[in-house]
ZADO-1210 file (C-alpha; in nm, 4 decimals, padded with zeros to 6 digits):
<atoms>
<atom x="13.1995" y="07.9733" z="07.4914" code="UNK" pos="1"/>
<atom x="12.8946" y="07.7920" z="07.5993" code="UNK" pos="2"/>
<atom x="12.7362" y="07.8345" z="07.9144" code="UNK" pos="3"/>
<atom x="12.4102" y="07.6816" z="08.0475" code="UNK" pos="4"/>
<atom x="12.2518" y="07.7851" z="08.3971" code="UNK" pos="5"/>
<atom x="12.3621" y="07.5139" z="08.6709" code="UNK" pos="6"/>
<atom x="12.1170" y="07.3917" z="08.9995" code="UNK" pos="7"/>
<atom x="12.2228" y="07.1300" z="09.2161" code="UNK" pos="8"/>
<atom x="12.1713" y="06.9489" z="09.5287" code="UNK" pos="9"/>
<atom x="12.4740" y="06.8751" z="09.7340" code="UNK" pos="10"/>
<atom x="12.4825" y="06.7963" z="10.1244" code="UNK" pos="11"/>
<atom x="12.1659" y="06.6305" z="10.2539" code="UNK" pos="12"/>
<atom x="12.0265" y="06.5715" z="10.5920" code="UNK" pos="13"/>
<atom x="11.7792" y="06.2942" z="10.5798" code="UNK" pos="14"/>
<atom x="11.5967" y="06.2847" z="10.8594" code="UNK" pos="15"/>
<atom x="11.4543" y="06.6291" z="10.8325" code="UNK" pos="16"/>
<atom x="11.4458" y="06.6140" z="10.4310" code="UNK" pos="17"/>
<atom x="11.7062" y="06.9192" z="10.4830" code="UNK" pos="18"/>
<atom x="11.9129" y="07.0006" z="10.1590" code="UNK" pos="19"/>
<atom x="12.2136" y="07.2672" z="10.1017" code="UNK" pos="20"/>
<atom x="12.3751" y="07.4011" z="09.7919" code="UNK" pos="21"/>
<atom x="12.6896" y="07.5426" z="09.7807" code="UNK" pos="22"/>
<atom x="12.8563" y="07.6671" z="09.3907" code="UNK" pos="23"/>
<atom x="13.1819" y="07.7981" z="09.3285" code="UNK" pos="24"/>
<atom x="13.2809" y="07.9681" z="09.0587" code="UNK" pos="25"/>
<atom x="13.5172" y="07.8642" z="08.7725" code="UNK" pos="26"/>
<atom x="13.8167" y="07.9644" z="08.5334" code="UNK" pos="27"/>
<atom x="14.0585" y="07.8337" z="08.2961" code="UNK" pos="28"/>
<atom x="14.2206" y="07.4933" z="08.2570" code="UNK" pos="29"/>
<atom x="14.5286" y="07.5046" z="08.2511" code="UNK" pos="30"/>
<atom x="14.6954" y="07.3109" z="07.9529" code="UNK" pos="31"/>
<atom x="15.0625" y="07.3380" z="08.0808" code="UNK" pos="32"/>
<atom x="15.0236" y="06.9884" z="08.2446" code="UNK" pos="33"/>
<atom x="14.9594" y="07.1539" z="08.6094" code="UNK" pos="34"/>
<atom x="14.6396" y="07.1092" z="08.7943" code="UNK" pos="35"/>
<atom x="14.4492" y="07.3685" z="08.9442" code="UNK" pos="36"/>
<atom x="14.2227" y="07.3511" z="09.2332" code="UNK" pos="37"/>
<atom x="13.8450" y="07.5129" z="09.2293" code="UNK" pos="38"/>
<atom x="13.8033" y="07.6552" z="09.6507" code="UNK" pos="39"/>
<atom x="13.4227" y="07.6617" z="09.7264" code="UNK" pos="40"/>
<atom x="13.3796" y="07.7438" z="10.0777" code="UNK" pos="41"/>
<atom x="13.1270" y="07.5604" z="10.2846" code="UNK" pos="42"/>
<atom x="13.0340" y="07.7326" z="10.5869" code="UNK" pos="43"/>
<atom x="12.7668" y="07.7039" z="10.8682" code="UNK" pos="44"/>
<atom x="12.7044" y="07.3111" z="10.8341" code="UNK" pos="45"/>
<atom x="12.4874" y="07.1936" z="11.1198" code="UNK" pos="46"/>
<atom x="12.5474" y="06.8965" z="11.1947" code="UNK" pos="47"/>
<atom x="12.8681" y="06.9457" z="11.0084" code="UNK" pos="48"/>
<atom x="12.9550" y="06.6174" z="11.0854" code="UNK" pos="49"/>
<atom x="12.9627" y="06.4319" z="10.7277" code="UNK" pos="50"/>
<atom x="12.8272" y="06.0651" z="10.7170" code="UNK" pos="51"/>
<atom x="12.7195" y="05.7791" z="10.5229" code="UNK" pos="52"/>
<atom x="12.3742" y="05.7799" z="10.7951" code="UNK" pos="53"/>
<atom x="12.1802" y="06.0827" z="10.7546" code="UNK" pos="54"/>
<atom x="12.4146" y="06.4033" z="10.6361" code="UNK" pos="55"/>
<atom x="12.6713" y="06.3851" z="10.3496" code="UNK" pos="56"/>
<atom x="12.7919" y="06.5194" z="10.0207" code="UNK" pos="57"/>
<atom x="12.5088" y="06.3551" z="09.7905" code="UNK" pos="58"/>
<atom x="12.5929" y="06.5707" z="09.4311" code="UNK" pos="59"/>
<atom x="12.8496" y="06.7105" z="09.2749" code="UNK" pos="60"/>
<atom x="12.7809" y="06.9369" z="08.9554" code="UNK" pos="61"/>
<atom x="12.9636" y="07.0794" z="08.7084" code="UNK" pos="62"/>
<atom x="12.9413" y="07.2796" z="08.3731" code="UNK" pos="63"/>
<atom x="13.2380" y="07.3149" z="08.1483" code="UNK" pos="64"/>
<atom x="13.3899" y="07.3487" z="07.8281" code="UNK" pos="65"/>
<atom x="13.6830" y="07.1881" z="07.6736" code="UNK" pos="66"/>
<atom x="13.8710" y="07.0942" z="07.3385" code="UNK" pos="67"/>
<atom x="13.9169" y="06.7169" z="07.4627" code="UNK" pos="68"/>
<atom x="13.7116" y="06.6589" z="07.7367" code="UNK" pos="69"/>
<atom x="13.8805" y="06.2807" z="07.7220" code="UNK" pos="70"/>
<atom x="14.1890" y="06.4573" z="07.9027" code="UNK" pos="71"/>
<atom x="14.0539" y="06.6029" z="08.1992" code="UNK" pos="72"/>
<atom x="14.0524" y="06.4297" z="08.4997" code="UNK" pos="73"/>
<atom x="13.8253" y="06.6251" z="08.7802" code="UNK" pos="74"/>
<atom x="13.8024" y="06.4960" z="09.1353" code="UNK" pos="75"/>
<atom x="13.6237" y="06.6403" z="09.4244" code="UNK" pos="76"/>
<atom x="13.8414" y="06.6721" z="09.7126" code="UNK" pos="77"/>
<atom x="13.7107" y="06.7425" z="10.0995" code="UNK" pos="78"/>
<atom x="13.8259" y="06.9821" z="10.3684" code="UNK" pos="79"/>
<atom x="14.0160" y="06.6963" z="10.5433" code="UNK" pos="80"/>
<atom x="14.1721" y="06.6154" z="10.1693" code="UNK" pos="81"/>
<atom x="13.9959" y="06.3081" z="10.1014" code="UNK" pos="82"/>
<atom x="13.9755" y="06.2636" z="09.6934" code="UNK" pos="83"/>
<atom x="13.6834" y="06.0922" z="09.5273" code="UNK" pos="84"/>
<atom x="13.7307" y="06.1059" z="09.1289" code="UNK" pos="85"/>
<atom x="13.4387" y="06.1602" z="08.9435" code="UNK" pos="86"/>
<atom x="13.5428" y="06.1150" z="08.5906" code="UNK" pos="87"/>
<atom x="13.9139" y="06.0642" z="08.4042" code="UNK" pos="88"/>
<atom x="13.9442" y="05.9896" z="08.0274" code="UNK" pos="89"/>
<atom x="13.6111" y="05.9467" z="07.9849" code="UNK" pos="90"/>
<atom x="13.4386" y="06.1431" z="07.6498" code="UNK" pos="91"/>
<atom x="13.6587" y="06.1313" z="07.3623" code="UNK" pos="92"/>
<atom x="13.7441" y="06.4770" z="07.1954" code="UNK" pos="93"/>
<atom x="13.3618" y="06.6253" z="07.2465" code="UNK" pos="94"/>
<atom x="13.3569" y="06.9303" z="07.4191" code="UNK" pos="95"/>
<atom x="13.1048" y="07.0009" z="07.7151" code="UNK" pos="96"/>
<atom x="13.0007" y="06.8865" z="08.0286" code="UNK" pos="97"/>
<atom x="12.6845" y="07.0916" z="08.0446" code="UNK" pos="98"/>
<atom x="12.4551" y="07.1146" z="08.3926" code="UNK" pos="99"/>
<atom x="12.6833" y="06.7475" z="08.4126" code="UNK" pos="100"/>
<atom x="12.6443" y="06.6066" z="08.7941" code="UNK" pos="101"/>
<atom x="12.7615" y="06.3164" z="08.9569" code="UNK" pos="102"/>
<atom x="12.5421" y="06.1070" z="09.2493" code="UNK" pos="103"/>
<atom x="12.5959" y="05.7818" z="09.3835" code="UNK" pos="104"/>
<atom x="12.2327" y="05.7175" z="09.3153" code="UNK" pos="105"/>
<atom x="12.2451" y="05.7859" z="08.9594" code="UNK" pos="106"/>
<atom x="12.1438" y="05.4837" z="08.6850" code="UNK" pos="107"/>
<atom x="12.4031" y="05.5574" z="08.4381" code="UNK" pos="108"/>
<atom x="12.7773" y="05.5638" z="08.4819" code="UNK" pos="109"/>
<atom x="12.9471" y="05.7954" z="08.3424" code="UNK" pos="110"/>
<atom x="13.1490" y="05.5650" z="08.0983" code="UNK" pos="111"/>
<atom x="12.8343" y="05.4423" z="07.9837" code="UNK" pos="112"/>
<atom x="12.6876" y="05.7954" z="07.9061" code="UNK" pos="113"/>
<atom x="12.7204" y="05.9194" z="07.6123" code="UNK" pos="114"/>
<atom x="12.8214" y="06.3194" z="07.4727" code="UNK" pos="115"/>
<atom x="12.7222" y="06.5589" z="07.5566" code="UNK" pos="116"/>
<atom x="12.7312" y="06.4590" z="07.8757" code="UNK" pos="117"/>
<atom x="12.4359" y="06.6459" z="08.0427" code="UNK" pos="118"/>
<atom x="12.1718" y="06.4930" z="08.3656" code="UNK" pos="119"/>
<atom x="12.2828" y="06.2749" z="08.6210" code="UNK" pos="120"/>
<atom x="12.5730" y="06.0416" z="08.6507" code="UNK" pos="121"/>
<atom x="12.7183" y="05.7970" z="08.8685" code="UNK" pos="122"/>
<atom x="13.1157" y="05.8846" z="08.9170" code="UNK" pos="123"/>
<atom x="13.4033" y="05.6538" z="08.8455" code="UNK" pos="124"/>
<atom x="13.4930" y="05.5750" z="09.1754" code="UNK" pos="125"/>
<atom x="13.3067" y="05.5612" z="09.5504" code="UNK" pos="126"/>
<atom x="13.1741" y="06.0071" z="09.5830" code="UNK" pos="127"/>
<atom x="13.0888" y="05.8854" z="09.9633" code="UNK" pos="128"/>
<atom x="13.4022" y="05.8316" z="10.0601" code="UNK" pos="129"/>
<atom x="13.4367" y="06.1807" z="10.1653" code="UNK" pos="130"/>
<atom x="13.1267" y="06.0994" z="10.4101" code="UNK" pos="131"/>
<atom x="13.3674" y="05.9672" z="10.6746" code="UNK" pos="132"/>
<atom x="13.3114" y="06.1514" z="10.9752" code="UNK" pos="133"/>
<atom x="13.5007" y="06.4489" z="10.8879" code="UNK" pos="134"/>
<atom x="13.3525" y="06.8661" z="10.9398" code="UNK" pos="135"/>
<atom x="13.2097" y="06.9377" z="10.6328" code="UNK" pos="136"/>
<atom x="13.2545" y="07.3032" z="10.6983" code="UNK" pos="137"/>
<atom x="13.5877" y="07.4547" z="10.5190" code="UNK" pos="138"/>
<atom x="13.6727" y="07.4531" z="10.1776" code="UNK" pos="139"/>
<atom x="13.5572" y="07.2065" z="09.9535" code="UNK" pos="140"/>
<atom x="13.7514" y="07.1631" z="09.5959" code="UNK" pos="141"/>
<atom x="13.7240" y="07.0426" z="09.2404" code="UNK" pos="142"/>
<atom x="14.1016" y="06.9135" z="09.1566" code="UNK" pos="143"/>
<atom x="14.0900" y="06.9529" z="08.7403" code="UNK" pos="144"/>
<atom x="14.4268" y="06.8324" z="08.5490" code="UNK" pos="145"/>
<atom x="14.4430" y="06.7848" z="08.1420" code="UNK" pos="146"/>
<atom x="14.6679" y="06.4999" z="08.1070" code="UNK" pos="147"/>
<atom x="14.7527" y="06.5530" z="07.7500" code="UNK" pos="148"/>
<atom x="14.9349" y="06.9554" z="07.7940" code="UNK" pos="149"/>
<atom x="14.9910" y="07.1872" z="07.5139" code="UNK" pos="150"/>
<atom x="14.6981" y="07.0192" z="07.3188" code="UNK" pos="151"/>
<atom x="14.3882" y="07.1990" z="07.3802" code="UNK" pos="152"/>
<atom x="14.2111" y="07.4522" z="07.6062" code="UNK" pos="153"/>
<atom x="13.9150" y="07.4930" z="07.8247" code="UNK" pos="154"/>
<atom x="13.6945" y="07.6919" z="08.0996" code="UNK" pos="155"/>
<atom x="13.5032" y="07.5758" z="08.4130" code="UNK" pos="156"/>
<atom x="13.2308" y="07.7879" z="08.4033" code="UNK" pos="157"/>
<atom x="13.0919" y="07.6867" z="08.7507" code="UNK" pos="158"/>
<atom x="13.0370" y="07.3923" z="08.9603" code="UNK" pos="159"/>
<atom x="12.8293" y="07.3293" z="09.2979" code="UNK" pos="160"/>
<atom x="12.7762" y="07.0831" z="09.5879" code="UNK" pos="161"/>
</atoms>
């Protein structure tokens, strides 16, 4: 398996140029058509209100192998179980999302990138969404599902916020 060291930035508080990272670890995907979620706790916010101002989720990273990465959709989803996805169907049958993250800020979409996907990315739908108000303190997940089961296998090695 391949596995490359991951550093990320995740919830930032503007005004005081104040940034937290948070990683959780990984595991198999499963390839029997079921998802699986990824917990990573987030504890000890202050403010831990989340918002599109001056404190919210700004980067989600990830680093993982697959057979088909084309199949795997991965969303992040927030304590109060508000789902941004980042990426679905997107990469053809290559195999890695390597030190991969996705910021609302980034220059390239990720349906515009091309494999290995590796750097910074701008997700397939609206990441800020989850910056509604809501405690950022509790767990955090990444939702993964392979939509094509009994096909081909992978590993989440790690991800962060």
């Amino acid at each position: 398996m391949y596995h490359r060291p991951l550093g990320a930035l995740l919830l930032a508080h503007f005004t005081l140029a104040h940034a937290q990272t948070f990683s959780g670890s990984g595991g198999a995907i499963p390839d029997d058509g079921t998802s699986i979620d990824f917990p990573l706790s987030v504890p000890g916010l202050v403010p831990g209100t989340l918002d599109t101002t001056f404190f919210g989720l700004e980067r989600v990273c990830i680093d993982l192998e697959h057979t088909w990465i084309a199949d795997l959709d991965l969303s992040i989803v927030a304590p109060d179980g508000t789902t941004a996805l980042l990426v679905g169907g997107n990469g053809g049958d290559t195999d890695f999302y390597s030190n991969t993250c996705f910021t609302a800020d980034a220059t390239t979409p990720i349906v515009a990138g091309t494999t290995p996907y590796s750097g910074d990315y701008a997700p397939m739908s609206q990441m800020g969404v989850v910056n509604n108000g809501q405690d950022g303190n509790g767990t955090w997940k990444l939702h993964v599902l392979d939509t094509y089961p009994f096909a081909d296998t992978g590993e989440l090695f790690s991800w962060s916020i």
